[in-house]
C-alpha positions as CSV (number, residue, x, y, z in Angstrom):
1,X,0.0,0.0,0.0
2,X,0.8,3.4,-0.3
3,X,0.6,6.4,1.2
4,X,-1.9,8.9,0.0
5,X,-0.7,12.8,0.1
6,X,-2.2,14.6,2.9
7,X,-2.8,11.8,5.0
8,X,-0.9,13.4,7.7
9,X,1.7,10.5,8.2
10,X,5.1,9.3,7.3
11,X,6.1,9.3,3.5
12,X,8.6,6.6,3.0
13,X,10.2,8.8,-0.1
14,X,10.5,11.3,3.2
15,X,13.1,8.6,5.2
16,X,15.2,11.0,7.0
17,X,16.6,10.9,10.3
18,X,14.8,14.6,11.2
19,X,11.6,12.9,10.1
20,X,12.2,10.2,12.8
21,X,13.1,12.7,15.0
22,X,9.9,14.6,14.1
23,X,7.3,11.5,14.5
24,X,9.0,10.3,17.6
25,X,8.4,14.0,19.4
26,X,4.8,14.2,18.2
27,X,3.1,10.2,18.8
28,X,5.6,8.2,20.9
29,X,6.6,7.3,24.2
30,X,8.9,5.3,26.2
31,X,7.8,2.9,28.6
32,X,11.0,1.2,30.9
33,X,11.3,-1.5,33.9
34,X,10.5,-0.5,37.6
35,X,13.6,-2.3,38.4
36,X,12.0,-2.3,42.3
37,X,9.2,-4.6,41.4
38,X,11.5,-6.6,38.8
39,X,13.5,-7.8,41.9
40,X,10.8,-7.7,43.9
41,X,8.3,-10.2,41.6
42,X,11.6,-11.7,39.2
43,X,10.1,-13.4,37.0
44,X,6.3,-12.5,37.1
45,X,6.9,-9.1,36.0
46,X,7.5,-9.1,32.3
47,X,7.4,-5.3,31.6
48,X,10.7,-4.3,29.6
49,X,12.4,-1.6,27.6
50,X,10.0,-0.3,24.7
51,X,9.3,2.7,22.6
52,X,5.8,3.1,21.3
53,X,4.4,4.9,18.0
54,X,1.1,6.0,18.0
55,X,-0.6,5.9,14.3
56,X,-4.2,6.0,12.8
57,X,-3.7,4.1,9.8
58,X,-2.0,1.1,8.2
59,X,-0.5,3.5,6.0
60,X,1.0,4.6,8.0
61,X,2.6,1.8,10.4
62,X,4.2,0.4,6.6
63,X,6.0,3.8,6.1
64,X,6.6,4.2,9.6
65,X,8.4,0.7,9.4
66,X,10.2,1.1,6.6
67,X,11.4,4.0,8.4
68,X,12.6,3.0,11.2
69,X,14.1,-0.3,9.5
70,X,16.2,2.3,7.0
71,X,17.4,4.0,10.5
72,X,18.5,0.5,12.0
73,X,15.9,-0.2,14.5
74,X,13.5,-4.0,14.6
75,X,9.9,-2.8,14.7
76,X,7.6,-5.3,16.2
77,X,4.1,-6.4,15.4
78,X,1.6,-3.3,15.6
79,X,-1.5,-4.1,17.9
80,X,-4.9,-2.1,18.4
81,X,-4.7,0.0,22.0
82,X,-7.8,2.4,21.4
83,X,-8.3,4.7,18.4
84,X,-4.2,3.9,17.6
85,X,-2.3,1.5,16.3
86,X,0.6,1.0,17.8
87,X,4.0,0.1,16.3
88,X,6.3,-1.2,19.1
89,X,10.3,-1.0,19.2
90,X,11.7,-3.5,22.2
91,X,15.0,-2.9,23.8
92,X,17.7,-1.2,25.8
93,X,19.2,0.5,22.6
94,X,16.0,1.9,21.1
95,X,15.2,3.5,24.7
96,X,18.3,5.5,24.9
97,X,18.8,6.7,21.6
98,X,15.3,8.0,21.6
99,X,15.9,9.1,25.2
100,X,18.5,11.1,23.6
101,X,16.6,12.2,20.9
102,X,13.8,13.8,23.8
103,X,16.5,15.4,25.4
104,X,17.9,17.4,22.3
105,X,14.7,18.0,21.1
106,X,14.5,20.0,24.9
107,X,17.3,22.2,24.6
């Protein structure tokens, strides 16, 4: 599928590092361990290292994927969470370098 003009999401023709940059400060979030209740519950509590995009359409979780793939991250499956589609990104490395991407985009 493509992308239809206007549709307010990612291009994949637009793959750019600022893009990525752009779409992370606008519809994601980070979610991280509670490292207490990881020692406290070991091996019930399953909660790790994520980043989350929010999208609307399958449109745009395919450009949004191709995007991120170009920029050297492992999407996971999307899944339904509301009106959103979320595309997931697990681990330590995808946390901090959009950690650091939230602090520039600070200063």
């Amino acid at each position: 599928m493509t992308t239809k003009s206007g549709a307010g999401g990612p291009h994949p023709q637009e793959a750019s590092p600022q893009l990525l940059k752009e779409i992370f400060t606008r519809n994601a979030y980070i979610r991280v361990p509670d490292m207490v209740l990881r020692k406290e519950l070991g091996q019930k509590y399953k909660k790790g290292c994520e980043v989350r995009f929010a999208v609307r359409t399958q449109e745009e979780v395919e450009a949004l994927s191709r995007l991120l793939r170009e920029a050297g991250f492992a999407p996971a499956r999307p899944f339904q969470k509301a009106n959103h589609i979320i595309l997931p990104v697990y681990g330590k490395k995808a946390v901090a370098c959009f950690l650091e991407v939230r602090k520039s985009a600070a200063e």
